[in-house]
KELOLO-576416 format. One line per field, with one value per residue: z, x, y of N, C-alpha, C, CB in turn; residue number from 1. Coordinates in Angstrom, 1 decimal. Glycine has a CB too. Example, Ala and Ser with C-alpha at 12.3 -4.5 7.8 and 13.67 -1.06 7.14 Angstrom:
% residues 2
nZ: 7.8 7.1
nX: 13.2 12.8
nY: -5.7 -2.2
caZ: 7.8 7.1
caX: 12.3 13.7
caY: -4.5 -1.1
cZ: 7.8 7.9
cX: 13.2 12.9
cY: -3.3 0.0
cbZ: 9.0 5.7
cbX: 11.3 14.1
cbY: -4.5 -0.6
seq: 1 2
This chain:
% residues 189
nZ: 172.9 171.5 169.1 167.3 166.6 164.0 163.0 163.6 163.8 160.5 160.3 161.6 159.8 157.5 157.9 157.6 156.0 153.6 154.4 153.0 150.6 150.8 150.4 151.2 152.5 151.6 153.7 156.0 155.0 155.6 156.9 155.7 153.4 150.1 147.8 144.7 141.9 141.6 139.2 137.6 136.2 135.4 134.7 136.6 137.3 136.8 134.8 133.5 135.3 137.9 139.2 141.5 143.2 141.7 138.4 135.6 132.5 128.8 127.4 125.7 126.3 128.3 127.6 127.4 130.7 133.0 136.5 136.4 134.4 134.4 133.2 132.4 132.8 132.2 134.4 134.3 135.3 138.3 139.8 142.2 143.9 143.0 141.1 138.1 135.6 134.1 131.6 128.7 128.8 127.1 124.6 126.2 129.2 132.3 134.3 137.9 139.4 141.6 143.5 142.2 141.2 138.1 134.6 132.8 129.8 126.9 128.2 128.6 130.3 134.1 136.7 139.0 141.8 143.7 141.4 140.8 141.6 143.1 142.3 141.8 139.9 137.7 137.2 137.1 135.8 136.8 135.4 133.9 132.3 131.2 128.3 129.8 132.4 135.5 135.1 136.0 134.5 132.6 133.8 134.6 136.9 136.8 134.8 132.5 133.4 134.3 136.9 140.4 142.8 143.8 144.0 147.0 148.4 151.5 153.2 153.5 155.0 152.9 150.5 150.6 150.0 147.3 146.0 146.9 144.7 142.7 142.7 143.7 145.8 147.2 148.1 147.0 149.8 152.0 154.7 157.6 160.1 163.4 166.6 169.0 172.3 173.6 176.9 179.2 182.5 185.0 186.7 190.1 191.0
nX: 39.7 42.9 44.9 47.0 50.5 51.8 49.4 48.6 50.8 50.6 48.4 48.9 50.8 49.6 48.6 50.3 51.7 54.5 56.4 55.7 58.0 61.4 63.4 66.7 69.8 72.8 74.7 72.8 71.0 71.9 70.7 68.3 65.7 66.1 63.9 64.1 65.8 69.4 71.5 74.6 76.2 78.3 81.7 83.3 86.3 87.0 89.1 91.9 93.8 96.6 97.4 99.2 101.7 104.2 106.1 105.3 105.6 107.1 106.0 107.3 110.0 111.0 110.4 112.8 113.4 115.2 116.0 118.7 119.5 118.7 117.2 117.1 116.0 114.9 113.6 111.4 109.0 107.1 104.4 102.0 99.3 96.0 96.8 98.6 99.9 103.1 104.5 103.9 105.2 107.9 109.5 112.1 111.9 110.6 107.8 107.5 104.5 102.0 99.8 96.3 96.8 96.4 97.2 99.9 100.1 101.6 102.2 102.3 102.1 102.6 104.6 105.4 106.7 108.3 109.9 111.6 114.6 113.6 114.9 114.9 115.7 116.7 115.9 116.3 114.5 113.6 112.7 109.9 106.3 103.2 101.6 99.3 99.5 98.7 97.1 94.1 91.5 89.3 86.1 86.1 84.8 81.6 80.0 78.8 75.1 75.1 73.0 73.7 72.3 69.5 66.1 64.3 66.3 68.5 69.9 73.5 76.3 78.2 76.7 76.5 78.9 79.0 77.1 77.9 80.1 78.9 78.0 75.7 74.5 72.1 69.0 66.2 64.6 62.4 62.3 63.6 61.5 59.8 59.0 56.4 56.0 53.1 51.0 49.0 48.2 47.1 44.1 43.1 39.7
nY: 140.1 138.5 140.3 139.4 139.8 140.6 141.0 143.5 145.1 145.2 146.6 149.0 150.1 150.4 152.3 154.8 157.1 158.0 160.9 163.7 164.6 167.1 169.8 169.7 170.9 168.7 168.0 167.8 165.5 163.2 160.1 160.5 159.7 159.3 161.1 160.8 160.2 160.3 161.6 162.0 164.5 164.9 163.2 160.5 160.1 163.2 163.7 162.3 160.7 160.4 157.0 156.4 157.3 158.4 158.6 160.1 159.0 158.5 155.8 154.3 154.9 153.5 151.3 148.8 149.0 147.8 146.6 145.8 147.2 150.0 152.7 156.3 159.3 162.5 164.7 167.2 168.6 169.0 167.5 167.8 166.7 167.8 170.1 171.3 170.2 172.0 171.5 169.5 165.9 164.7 162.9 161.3 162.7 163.2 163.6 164.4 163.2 162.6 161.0 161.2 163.7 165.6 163.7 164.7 166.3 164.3 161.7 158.8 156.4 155.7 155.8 153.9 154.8 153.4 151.8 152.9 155.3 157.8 160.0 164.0 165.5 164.0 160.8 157.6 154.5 151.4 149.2 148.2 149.0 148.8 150.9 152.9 152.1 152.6 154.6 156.0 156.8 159.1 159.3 156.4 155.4 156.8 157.6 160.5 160.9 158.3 156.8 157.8 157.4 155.9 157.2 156.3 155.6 155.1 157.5 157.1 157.9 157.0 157.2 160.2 160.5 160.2 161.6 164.2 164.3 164.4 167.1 167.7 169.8 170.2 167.9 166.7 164.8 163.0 163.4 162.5 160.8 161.6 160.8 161.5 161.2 160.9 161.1 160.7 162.1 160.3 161.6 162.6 162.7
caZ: 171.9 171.2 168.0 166.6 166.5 162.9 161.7 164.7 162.6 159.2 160.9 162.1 158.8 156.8 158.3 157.8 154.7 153.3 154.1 152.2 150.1 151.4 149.5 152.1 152.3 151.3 155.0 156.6 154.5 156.1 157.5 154.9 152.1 148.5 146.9 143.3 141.8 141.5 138.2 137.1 135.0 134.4 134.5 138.0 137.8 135.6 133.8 133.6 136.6 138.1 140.7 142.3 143.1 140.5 137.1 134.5 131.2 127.4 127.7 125.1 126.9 129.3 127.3 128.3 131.6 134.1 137.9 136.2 133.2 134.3 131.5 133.3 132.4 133.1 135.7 134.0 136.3 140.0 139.9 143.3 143.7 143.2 140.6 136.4 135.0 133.5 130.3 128.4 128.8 125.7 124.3 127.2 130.1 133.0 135.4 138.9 139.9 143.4 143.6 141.7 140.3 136.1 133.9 132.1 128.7 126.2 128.7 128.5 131.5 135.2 136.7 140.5 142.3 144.3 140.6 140.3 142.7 143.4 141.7 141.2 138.5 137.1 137.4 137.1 136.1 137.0 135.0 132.6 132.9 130.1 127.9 130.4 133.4 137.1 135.1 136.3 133.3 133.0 133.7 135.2 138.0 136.2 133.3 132.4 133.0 135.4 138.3 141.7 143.9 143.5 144.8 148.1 149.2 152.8 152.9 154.4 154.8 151.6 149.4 150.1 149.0 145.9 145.5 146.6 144.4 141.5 142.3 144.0 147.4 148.0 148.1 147.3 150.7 152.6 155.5 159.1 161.2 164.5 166.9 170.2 173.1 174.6 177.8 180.3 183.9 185.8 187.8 190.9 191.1
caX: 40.3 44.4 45.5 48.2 51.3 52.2 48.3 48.8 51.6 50.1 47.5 49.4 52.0 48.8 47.8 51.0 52.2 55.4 56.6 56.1 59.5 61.8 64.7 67.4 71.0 73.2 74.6 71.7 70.4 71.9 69.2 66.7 65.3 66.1 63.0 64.4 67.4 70.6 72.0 76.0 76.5 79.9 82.4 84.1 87.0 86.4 90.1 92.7 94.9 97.8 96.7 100.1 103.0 105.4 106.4 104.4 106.9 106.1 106.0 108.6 111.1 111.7 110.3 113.7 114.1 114.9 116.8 120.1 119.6 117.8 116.9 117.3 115.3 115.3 112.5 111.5 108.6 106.7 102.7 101.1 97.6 95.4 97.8 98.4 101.5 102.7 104.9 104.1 106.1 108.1 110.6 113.5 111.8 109.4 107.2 107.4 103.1 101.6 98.5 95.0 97.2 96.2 98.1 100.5 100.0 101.7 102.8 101.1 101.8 103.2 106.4 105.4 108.4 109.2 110.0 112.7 115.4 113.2 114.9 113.7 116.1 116.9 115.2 116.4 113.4 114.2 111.1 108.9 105.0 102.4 100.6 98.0 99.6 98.9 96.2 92.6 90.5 87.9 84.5 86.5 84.0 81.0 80.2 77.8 74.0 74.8 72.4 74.7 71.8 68.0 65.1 64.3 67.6 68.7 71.0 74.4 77.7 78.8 75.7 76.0 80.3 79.1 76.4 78.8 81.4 79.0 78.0 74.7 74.3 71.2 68.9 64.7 64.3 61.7 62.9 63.0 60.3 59.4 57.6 56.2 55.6 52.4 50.9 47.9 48.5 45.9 43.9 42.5 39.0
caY: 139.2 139.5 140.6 138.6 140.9 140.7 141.9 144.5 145.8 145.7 147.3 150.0 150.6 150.3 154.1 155.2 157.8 159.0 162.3 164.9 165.4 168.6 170.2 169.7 171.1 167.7 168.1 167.9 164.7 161.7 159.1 160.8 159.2 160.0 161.2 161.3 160.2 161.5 161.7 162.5 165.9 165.1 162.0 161.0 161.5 164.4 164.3 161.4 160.9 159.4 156.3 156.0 158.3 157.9 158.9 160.4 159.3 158.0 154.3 153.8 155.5 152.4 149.7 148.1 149.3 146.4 146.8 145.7 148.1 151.4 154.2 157.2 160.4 164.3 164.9 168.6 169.0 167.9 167.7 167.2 166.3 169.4 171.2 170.7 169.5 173.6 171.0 168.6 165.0 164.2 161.7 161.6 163.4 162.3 164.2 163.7 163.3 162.3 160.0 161.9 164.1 164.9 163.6 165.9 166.2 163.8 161.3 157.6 156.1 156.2 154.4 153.4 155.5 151.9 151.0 154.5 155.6 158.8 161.1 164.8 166.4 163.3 159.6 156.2 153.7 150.5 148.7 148.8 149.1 148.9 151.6 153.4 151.3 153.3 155.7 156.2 157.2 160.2 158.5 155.1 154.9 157.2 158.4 161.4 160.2 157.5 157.2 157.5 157.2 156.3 157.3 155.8 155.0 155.6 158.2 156.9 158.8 156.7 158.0 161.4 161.7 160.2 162.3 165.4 164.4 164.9 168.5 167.8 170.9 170.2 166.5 166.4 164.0 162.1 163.9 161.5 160.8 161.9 160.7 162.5 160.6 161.3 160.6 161.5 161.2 160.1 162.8 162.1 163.6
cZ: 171.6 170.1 167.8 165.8 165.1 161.8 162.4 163.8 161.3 159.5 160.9 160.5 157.9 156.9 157.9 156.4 155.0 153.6 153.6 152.0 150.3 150.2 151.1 151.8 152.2 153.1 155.8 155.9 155.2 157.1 156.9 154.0 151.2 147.7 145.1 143.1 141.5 140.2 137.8 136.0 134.2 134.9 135.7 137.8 136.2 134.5 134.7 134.9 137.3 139.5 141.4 142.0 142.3 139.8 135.6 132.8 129.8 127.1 126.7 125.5 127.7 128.9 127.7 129.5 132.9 135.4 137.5 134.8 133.2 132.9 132.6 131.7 132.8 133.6 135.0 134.7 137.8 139.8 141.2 142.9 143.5 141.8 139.0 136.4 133.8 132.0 130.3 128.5 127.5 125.8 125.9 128.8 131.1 133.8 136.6 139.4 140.9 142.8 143.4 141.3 138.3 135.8 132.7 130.0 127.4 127.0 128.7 129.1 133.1 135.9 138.0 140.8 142.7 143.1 140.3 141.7 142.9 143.2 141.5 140.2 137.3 137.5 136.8 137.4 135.7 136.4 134.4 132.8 131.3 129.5 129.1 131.9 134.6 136.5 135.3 135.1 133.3 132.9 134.0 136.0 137.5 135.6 133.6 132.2 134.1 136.8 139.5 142.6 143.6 144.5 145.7 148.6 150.3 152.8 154.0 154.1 152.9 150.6 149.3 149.5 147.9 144.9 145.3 145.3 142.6 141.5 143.1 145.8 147.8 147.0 148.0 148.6 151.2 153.9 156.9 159.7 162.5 165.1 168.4 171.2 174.0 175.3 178.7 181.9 184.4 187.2 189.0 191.2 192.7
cX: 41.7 44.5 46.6 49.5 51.6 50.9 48.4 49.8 51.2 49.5 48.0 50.1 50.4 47.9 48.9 51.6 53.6 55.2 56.4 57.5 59.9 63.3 65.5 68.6 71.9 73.7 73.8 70.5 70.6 70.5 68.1 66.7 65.3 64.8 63.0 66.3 68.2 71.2 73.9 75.7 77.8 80.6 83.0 85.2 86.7 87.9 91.1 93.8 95.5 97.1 98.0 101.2 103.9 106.1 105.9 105.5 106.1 106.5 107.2 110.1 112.0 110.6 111.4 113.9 113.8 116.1 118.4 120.9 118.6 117.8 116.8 116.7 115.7 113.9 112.4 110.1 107.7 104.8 102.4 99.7 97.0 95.9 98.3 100.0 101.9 103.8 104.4 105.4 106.5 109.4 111.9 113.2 110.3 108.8 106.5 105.5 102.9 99.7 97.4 95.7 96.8 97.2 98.6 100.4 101.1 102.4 101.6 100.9 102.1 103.6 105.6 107.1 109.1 110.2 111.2 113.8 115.0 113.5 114.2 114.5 116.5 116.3 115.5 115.0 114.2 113.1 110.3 107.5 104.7 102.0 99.5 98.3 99.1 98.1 94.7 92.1 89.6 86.7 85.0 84.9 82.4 81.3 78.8 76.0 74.1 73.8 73.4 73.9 70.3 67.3 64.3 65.4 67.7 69.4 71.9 75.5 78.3 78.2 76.2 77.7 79.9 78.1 77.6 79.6 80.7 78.1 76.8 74.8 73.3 70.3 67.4 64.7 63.0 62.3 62.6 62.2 60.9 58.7 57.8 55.6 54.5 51.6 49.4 48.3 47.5 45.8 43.1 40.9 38.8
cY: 139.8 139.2 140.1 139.8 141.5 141.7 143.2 145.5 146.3 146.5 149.2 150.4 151.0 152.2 155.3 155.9 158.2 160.6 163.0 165.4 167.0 168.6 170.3 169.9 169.7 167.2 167.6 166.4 163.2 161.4 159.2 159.4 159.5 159.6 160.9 161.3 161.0 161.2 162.3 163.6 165.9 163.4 161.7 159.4 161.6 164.2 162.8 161.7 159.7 158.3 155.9 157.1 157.6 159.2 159.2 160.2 158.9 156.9 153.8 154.1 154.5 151.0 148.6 148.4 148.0 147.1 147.2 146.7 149.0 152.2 155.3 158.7 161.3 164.5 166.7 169.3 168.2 168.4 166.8 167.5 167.7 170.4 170.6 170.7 171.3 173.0 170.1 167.3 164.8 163.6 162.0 162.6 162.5 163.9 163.5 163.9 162.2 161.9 161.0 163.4 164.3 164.6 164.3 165.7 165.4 162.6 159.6 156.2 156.4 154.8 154.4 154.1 154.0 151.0 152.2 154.4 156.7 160.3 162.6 165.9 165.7 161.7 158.3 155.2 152.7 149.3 149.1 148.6 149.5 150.0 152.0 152.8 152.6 154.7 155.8 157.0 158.4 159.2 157.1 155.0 155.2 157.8 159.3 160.9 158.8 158.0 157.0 157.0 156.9 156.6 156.3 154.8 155.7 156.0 157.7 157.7 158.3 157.1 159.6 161.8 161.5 161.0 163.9 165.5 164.9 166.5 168.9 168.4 170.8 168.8 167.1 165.1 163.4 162.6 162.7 161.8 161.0 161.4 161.0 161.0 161.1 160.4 161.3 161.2 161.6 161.2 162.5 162.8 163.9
cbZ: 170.7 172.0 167.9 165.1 167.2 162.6 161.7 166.3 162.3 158.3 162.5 163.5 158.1 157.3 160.6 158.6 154.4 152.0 153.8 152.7 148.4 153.7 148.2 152.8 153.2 150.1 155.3 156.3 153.1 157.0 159.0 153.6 151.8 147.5 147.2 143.3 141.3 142.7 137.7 136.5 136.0 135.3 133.5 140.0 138.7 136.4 134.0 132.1 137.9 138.5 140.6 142.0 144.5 139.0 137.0 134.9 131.4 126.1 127.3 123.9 127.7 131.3 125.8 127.9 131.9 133.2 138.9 136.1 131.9 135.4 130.0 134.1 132.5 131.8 138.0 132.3 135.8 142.4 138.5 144.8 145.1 145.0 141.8 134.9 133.5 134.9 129.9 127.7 129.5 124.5 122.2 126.1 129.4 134.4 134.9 139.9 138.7 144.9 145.3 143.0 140.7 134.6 133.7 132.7 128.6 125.2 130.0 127.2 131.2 136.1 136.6 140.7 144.0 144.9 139.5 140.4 142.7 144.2 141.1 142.4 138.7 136.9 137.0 138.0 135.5 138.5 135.7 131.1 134.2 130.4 126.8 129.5 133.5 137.8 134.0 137.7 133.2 131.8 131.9 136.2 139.6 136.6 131.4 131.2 131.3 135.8 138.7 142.4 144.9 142.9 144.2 148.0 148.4 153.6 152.9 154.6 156.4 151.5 150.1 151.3 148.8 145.6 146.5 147.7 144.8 140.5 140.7 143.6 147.4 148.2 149.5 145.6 151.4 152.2 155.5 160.3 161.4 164.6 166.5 169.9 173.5 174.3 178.3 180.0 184.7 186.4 187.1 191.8 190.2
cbX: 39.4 45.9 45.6 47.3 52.4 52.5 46.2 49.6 52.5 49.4 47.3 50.3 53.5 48.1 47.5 51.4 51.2 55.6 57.1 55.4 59.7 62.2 64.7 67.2 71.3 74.2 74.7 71.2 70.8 73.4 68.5 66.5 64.7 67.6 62.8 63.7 67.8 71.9 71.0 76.9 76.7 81.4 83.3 82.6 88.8 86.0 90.7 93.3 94.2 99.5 95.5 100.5 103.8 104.6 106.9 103.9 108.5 106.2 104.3 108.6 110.7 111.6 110.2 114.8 113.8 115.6 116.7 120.3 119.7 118.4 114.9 119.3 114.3 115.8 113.3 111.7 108.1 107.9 101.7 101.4 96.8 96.3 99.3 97.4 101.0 103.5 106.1 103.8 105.9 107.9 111.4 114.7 111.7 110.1 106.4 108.6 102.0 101.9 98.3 93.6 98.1 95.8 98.0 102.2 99.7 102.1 103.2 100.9 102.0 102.1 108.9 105.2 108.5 107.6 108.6 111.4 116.7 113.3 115.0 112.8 117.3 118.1 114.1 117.5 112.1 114.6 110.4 109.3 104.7 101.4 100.0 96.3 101.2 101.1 96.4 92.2 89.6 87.5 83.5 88.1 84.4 80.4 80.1 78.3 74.1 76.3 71.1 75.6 72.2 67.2 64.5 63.3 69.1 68.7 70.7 74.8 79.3 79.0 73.9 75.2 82.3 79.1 75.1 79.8 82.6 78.4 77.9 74.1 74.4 70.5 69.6 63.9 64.8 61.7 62.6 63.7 59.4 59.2 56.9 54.8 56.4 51.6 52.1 46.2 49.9 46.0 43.2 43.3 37.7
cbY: 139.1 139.3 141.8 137.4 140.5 139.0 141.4 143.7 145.1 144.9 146.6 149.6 149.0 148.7 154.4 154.4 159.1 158.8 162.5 166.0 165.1 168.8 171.9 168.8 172.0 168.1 168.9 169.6 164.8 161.5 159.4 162.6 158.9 159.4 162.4 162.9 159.5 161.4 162.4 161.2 167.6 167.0 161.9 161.1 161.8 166.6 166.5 161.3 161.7 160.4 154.7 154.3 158.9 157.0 158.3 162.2 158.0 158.8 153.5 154.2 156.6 153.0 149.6 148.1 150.7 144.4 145.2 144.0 147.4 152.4 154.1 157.1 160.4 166.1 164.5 168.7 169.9 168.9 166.9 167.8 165.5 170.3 171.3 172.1 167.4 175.5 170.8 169.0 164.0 165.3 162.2 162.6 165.0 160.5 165.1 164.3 163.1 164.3 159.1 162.0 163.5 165.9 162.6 165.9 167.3 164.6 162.4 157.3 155.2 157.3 154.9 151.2 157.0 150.5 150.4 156.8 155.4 158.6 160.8 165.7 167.3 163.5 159.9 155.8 153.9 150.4 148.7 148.2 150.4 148.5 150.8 152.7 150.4 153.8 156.3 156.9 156.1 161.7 158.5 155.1 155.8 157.5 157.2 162.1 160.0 157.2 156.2 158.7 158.3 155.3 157.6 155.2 155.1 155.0 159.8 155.7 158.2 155.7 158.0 162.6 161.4 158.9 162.2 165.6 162.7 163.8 168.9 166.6 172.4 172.0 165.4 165.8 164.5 160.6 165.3 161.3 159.5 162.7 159.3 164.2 160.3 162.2 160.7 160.9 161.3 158.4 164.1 162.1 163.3
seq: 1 2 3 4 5 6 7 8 9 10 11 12 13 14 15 16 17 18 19 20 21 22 23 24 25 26 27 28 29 30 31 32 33 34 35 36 37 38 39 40 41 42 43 44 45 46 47 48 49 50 51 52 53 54 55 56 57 58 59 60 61 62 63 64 65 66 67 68 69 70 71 72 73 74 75 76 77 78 79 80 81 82 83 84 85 86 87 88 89 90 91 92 93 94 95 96 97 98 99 100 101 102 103 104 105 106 107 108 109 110 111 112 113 114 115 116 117 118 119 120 121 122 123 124 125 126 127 128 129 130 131 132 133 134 135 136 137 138 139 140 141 142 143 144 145 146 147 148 149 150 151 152 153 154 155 156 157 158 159 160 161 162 163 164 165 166 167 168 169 170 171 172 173 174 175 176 177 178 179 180 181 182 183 184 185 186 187 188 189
C-alpha cells in the first residue's frame, strides 16, 4: 500500500527532535539556530555621530547662510571616523568630521561638505541645515533591552553583525544537522 507523500513526511518530521543547544563561538554560528534571544546591553550607536562628512558647527552660526551669502567659520579641528573631537565647537568655529565620526562637544548640527567649499583652516557654509540635521542619535537604531535576534531565528550574515555589534562572542545555538549516508552493498553468498 503507498503512503501518500505529505503523511510520509509528517511521519518522518514527527520522529524528529531539536538539537541539543551548544555555546558556539559567534563565527562559527551562521546556518545555526538561535536558541535564546539576544538582548542589547548598550544603545547602537552607543554615542551621537555625524551621518555625513561635513561640518560639525552651532546651528546659529549659519542660520543665514545661503550660496550667494556664505558665513564662513574657523575649522579649529578634523575628526575622522574612529577618533574624538580633542575641542569643543563654539560660537564662530566648525569641526571638520567624516561619516560615524562623534560629535564634538557643544556643536548641534553638521553642514554636508557639498553644502561648504571644503575648507580645513577656514570654511565657507553655503546653507543652512536644521537643529540635529546629518546627526544619528545614541540608541537611533537600538536602545538598551531591545531584542536584536530571537530565539529560533536562522542565523544569516545579517543576524550575526547585529548581534556582534552588541558585544555578543559567543551564540547558545541549535547547532546544524548532519546527516550520514548509509548503505549496505549486497553480498553475494
Amino acid at each position: 500500500m503507498l503512503v501518500p507523500v505529505d503523511d510520509y513526511r509528517e511521519g518522518i518530521l514527527a520522529g524528529i527532535e531539536p538539537l541539543a543547544p551548544i555555546a558556539l563561538p559567534l563565527a562559527d554560528s551562521h546556518g545555526c539556530v538561535l536558541a535564546e534571544d539576544v538582548v542589547a546591553p548598550w544603545p547602537l550607536p552607543s554615542f551621537d555621530n555625524s551621518s555625513m562628512d561635513g561640518y560639525a558647527v552651532v546651528v546659529s552660526d549659519i542660520s543665514g547662510a545661503t550660496e550667494e551669502a556664505p558665513v564662513t567659520l574657523t575649522v579649529i579641528d578634523d575628526v575622522p571616523a574612529g577618533f574624538r573631537a580633542d575641542v569643543p565647537v563654539s560660537a564662530g568655529n566648525a569641526v571638520r568630521i567624516m561619516t560615524g565620526a562623534p560629535m564634538p562637544a557643544g556643536a548641534d548640527c553638521v553642514v554636508p561638505v557639498e553644502m561648504t567649499d571644503g575648507g580645513t583652516e577656514s570654511v565657507q557654509i553655503r546653507g543652512s541645515v536644521d537643529e540635529g540635521a546629518y546627526i544619528r542619535r545614541a540608541g537611533e537604531d537600538v536602545i538598551v533591552g531591545d531584542t536584536v535576534a530571537k530565539a529560533g531565528t536562522l542565523l544569516s550574515a545579517r543576524h550575526l553583525a547585529v548581534i556582534a555589534a552588541v558585544g555578543k562572542g559567543h551564540l547558545v545555538v541549535h547547532p546544524r544537522p548532519r546527516s550520514v549516508l548509509c548503505y549496505r552493498r549486497a553480498v553475494n553468498s
